[in-house]
MOPAC internal coordinates of N, CA, C and O (Angstrom, degrees):
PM7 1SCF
backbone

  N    0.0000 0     0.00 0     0.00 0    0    0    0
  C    1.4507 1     0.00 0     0.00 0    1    0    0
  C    1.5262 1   107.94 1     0.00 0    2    1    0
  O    1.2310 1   119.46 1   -55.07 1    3    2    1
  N    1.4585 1   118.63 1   124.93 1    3    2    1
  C    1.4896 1   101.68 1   165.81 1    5    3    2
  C    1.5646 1   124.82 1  -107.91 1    6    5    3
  O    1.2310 1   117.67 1    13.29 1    7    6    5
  N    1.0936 1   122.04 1  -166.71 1    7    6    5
  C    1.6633 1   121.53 1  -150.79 1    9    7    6
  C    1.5000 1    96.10 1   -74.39 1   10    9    7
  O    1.2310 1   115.11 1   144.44 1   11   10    9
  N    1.2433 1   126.88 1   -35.56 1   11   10    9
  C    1.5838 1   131.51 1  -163.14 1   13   11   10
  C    2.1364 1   109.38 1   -60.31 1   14   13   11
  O    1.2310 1   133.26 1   143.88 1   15   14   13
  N    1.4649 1    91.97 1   -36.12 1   15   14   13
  C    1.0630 1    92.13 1   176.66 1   17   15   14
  C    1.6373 1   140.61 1  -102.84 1   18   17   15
  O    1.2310 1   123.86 1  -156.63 1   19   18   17
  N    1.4850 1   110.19 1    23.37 1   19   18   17
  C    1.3943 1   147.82 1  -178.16 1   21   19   18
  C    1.9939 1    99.06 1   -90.99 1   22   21   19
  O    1.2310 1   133.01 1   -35.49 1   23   22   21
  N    1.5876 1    92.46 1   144.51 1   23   22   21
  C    1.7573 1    87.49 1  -172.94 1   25   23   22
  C    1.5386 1   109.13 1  -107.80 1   26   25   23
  O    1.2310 1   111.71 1     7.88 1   27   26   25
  N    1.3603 1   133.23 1  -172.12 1   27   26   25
  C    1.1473 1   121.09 1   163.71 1   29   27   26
  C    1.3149 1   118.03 1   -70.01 1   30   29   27
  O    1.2310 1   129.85 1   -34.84 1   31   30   29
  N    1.8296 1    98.61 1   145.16 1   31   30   29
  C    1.7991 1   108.47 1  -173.89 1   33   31   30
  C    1.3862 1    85.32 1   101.85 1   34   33   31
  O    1.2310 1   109.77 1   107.63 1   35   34   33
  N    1.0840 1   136.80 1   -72.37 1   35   34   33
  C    1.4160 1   112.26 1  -148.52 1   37   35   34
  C    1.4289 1   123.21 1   -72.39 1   38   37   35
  O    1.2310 1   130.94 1    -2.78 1   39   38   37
  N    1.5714 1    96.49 1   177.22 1   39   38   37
  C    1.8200 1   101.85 1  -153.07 1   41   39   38
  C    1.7167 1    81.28 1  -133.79 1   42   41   39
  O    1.2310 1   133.09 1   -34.59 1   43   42   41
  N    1.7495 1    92.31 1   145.41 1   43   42   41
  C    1.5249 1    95.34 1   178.24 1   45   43   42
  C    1.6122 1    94.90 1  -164.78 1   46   45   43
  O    1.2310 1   124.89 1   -44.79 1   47   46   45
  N    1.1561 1   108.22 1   135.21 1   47   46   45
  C    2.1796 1   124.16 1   159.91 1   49   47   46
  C    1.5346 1    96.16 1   -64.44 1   50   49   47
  O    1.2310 1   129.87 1   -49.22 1   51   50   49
  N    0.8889 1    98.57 1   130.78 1   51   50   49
  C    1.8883 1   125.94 1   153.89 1   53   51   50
  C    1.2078 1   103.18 1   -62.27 1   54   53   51
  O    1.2310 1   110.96 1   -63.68 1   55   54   53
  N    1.3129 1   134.61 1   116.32 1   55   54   53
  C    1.5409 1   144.00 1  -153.16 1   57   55   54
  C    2.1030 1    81.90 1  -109.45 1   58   57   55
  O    1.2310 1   127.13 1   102.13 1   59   58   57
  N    1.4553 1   103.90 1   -77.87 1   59   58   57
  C    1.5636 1   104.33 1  -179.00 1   61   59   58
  C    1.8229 1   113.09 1  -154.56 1   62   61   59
  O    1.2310 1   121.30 1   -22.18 1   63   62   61
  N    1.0913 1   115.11 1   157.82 1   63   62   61
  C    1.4346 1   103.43 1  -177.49 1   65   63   62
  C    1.6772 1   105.02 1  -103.97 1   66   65   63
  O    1.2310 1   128.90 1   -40.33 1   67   66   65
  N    1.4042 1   100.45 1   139.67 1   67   66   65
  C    1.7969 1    95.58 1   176.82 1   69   67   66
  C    1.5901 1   112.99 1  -122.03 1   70   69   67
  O    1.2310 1   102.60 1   -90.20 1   71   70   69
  N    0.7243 1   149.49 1    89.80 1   71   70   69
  C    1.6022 1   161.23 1    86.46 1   73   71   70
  C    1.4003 1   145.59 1   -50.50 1   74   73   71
  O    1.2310 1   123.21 1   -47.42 1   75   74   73
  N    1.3216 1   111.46 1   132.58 1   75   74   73
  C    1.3896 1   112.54 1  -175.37 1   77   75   74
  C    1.2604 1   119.60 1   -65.06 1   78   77   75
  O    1.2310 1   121.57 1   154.63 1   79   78   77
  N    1.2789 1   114.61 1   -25.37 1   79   78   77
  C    2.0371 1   122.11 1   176.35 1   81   79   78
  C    1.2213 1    99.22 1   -65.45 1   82   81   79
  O    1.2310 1   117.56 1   -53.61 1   83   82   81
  N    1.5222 1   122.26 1   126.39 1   83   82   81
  C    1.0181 1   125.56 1   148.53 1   85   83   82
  C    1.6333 1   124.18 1   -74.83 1   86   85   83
  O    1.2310 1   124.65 1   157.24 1   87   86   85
  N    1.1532 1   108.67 1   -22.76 1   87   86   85
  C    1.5349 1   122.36 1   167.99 1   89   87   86
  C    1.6328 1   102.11 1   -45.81 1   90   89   87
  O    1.2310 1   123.30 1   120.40 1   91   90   89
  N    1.4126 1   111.28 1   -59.60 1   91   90   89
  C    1.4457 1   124.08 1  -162.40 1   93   91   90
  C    1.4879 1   102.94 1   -59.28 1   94   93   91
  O    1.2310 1   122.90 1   142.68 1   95   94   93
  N    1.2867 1   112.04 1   -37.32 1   95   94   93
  C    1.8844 1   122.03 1  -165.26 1   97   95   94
  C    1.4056 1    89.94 1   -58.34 1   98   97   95
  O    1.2310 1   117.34 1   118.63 1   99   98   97
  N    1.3969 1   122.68 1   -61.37 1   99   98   97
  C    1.3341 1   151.36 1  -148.45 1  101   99   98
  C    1.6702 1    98.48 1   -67.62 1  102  101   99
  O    1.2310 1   118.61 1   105.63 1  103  102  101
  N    1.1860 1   120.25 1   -74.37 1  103  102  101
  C    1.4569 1   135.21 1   156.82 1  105  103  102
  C    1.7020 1    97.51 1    -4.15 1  106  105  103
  O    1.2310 1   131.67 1    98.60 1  107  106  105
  N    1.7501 1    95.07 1   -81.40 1  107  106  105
  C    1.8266 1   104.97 1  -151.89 1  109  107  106
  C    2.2405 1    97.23 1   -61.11 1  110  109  107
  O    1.2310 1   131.52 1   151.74 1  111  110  109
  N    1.2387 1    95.37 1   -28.26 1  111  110  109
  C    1.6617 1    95.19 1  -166.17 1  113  111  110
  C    1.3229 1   108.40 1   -73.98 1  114  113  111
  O    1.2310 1   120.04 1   155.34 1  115  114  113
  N    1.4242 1   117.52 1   -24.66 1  115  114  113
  C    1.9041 1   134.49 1   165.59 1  117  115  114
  C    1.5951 1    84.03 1   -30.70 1  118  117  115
  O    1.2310 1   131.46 1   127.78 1  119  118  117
  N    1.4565 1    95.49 1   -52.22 1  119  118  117
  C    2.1796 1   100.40 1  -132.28 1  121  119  118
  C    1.7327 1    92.57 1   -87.77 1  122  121  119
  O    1.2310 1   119.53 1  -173.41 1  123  122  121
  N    1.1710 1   118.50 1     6.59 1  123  122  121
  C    1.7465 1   121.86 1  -171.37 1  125  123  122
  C    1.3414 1   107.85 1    62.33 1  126  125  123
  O    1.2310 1   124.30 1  -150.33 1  127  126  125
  N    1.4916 1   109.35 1    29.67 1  127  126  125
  C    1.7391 1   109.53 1   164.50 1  129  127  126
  C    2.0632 1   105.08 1   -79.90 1  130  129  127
  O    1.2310 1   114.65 1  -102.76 1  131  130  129
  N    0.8916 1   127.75 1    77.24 1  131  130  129
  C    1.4004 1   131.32 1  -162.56 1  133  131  130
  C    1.7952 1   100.10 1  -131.07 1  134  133  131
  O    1.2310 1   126.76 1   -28.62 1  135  134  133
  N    1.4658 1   104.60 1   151.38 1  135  134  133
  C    1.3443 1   110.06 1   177.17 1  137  135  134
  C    1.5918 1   117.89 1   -53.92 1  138  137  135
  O    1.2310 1   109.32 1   -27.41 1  139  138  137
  N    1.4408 1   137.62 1   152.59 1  139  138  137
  C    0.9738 1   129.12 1  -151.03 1  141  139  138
  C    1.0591 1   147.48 1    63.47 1  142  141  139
  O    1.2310 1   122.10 1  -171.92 1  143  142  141
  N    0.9336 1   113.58 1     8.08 1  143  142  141
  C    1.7951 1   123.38 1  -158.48 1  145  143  142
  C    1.8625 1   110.80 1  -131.20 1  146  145  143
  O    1.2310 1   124.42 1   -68.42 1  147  146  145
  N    1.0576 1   109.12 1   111.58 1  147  146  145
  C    1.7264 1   118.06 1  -164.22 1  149  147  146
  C    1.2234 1   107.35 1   -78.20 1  150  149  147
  O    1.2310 1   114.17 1   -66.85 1  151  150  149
  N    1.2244 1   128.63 1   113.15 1  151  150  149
  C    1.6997 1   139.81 1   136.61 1  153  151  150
  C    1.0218 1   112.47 1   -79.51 1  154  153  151
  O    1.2310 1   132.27 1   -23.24 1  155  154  153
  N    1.7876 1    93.91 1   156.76 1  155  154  153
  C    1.1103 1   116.75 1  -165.35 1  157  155  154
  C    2.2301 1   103.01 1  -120.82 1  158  157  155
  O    1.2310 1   111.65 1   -73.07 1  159  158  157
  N    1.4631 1   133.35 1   106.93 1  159  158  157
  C    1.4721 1   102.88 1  -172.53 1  161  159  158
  C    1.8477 1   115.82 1   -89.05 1  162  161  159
  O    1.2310 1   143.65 1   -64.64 1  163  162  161
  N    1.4841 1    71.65 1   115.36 1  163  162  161
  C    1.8754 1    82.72 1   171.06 1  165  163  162
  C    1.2439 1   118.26 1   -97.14 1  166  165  163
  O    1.2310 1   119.36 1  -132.20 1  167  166  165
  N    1.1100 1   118.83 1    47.80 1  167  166  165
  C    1.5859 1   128.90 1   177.80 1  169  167  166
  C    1.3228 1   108.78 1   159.71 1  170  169  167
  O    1.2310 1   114.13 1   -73.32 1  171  170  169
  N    1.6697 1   128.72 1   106.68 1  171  170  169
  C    1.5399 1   125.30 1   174.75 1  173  171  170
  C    1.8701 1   101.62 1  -109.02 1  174  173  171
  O    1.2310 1   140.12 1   -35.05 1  175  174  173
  N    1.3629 1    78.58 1   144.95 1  175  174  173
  C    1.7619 1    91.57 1   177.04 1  177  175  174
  C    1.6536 1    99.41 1   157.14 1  178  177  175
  O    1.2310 1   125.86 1    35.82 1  179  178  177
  N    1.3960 1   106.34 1  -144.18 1  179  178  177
  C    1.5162 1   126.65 1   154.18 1  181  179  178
  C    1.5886 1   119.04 1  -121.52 1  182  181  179
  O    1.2310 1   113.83 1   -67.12 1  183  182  181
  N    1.1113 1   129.27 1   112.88 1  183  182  181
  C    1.9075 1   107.92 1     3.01 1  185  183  182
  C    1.7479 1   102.55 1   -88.06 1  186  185  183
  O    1.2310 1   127.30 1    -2.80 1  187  186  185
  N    1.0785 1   103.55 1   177.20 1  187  186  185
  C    1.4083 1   104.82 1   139.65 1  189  187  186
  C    1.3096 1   148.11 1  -105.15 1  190  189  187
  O    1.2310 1   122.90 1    -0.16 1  191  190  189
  N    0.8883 1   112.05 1   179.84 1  191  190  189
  C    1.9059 1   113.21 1  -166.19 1  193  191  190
  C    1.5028 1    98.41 1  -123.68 1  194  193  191
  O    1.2310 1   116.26 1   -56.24 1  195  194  193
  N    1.5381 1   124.71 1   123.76 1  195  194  193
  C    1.0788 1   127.75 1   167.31 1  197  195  194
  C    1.1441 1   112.22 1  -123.43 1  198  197  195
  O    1.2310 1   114.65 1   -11.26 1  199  198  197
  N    1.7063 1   127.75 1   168.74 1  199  198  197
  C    1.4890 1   130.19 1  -157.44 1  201  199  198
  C    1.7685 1    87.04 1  -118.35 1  202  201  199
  O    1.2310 1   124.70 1   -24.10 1  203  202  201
  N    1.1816 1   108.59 1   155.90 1  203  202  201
  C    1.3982 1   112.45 1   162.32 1  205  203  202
  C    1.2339 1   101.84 1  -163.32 1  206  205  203
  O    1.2310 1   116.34 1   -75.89 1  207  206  205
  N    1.5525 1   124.56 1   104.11 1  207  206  205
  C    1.1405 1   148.66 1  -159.62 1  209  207  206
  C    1.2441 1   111.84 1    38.91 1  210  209  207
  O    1.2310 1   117.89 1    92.97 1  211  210  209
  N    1.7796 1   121.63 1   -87.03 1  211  210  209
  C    1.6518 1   102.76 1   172.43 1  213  211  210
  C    1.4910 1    88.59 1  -134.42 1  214  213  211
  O    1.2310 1   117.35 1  -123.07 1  215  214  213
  N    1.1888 1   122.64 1    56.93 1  215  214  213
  C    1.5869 1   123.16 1   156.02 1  217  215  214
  C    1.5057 1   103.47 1  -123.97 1  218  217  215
  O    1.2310 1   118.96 1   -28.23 1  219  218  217
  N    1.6100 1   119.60 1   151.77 1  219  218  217
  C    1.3353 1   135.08 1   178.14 1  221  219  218
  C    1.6197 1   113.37 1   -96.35 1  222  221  219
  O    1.2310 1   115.31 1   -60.81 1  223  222  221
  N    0.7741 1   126.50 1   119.19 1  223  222  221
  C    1.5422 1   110.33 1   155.91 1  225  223  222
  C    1.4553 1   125.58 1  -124.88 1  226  225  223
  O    1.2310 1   120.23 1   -22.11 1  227  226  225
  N    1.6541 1   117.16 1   157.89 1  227  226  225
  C    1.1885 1   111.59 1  -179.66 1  229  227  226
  C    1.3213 1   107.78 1  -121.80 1  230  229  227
  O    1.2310 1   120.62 1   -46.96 1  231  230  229
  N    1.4656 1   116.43 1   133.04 1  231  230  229
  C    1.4642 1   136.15 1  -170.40 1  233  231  230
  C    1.9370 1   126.87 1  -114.32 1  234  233  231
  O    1.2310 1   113.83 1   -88.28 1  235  234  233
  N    0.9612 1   129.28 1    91.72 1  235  234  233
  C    1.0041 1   141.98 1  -159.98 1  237  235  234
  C    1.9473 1    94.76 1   -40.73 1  238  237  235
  O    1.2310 1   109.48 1    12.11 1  239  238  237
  N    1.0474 1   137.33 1  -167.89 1  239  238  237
  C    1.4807 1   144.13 1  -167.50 1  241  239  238
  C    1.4664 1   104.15 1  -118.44 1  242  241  239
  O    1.2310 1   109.38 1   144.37 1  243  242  241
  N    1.9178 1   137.51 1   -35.63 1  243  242  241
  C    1.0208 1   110.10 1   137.03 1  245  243  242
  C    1.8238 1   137.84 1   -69.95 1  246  245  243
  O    1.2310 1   110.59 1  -174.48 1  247  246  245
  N    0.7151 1   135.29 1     5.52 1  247  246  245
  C    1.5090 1   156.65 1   154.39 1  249  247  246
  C    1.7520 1   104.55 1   -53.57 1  250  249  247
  O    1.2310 1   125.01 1   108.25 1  251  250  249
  N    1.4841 1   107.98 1   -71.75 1  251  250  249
  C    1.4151 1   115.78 1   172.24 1  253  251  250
  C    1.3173 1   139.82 1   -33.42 1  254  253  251
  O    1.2310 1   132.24 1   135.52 1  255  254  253
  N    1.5845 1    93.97 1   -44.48 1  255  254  253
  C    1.2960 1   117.71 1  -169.04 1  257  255  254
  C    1.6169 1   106.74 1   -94.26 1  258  257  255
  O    1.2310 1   108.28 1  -167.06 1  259  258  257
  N    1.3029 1   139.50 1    12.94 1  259  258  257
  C    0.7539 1   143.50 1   142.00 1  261  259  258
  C    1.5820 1   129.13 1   -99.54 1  262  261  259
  O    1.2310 1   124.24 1   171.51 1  263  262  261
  N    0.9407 1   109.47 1    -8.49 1  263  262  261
  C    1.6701 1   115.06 1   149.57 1  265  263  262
  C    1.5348 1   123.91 1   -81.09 1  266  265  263
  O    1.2310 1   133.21 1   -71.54 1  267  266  265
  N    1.8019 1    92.07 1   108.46 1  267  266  265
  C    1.6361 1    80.44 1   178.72 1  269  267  266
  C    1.5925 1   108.88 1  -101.11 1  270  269  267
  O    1.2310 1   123.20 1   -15.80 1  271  270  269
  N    1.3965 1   111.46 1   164.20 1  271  270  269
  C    1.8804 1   113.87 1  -171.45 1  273  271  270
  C    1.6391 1   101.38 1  -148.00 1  274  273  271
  O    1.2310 1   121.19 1   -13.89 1  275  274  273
  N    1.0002 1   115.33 1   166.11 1  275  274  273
  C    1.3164 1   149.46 1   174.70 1  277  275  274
  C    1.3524 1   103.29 1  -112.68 1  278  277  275
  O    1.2310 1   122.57 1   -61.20 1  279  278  277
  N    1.9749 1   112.67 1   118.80 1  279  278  277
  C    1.2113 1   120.12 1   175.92 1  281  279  278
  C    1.1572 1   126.33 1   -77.89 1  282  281  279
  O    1.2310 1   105.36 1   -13.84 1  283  282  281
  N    1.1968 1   144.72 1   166.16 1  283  282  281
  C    1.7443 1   137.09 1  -150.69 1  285  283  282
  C    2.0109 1   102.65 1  -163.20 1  286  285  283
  O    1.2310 1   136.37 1   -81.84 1  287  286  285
  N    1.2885 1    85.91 1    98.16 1  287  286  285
  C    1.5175 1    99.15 1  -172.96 1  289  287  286
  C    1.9583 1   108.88 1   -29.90 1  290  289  287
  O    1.2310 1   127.66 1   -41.73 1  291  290  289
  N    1.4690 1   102.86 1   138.27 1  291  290  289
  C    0.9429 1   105.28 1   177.73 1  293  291  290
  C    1.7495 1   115.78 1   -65.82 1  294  293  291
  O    1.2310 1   124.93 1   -25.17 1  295  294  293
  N    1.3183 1   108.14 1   154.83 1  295  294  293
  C    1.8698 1   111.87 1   155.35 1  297  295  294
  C    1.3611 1   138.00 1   -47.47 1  298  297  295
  O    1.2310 1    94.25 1  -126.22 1  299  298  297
  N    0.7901 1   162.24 1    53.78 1  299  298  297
  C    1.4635 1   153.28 1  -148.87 1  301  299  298
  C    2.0965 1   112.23 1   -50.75 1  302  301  299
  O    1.2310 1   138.48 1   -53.57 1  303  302  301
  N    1.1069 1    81.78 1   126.43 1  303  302  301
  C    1.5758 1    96.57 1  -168.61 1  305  303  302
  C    1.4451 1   112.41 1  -119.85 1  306  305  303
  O    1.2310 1   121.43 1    -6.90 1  307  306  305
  N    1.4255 1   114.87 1   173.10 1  307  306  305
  C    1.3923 1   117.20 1  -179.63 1  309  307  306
  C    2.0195 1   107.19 1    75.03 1  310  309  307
  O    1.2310 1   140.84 1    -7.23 1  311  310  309
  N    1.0575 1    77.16 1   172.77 1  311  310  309
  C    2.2886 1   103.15 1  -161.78 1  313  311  310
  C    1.9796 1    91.03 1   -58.82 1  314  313  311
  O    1.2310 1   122.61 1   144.95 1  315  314  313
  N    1.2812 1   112.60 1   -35.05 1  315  314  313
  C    1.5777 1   114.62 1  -149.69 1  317  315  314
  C    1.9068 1    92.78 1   -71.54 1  318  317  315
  O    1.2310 1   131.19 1   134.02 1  319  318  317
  N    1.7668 1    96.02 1   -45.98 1  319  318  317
  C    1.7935 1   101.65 1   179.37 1  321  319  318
  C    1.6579 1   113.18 1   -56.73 1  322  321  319
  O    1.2310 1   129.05 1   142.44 1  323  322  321
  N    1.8612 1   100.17 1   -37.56 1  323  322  321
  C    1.5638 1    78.42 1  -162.87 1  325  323  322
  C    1.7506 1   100.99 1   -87.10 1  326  325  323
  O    1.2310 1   105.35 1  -171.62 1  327  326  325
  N    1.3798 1   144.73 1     8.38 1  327  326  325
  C    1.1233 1   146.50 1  -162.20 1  329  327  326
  C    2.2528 1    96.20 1  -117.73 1  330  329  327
  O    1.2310 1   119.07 1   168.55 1  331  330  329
  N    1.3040 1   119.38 1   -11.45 1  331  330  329
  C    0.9356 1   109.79 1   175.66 1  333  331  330
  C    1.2542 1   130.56 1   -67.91 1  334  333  331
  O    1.2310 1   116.76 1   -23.63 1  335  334  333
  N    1.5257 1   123.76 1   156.37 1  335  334  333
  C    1.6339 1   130.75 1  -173.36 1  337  335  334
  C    1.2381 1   109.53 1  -104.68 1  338  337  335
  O    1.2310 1   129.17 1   -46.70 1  339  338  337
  N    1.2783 1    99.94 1   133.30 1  339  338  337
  C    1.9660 1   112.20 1   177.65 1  341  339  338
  C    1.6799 1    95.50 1   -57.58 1  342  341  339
  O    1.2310 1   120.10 1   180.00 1  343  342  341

């Protein structure tokens, strides 16, 4: 799966990036877009906006789509999660 097609809210590891630019590799790894490393998308479209720890970045839609990730179950939030029964 790559990053382009992930919605807002979700959280995903950078599995590996595939492009032939090495410029581009170089570019995203500046910004700590690197394998291993969990975003979060706070904004889907073009571009998008992803979280990486407490830096933002914005990524054009081919950019995205060359990051591939592994999705990572969301948190459960709100009164209903913290009042629920095992």
């Amino acid at each position: 799966m790559t990053l382009s097609k992930l919605k807002y809210g979700d959280r995903a590891v950078i599995t590996h990036i595939e492009t032939p630019d090495n410029g581009a590799v170089a570019k995203l790894a500046a910004r700590g877009i690197v394998p291993g490393t969990l975003v979060g998308i706070l904004c889907a479209g073009d571009p998008f906006l992803i979280g990486i720890d407490n830096d933002r970045w914005a990524l054009n839609l081919s950019e995205a789509a060359c990051i591939h990730v592994d999705l990572v179950d969301r948190p459960r939030r709100g009164l209903r999660a913290l009042f629920r029964r095992s």
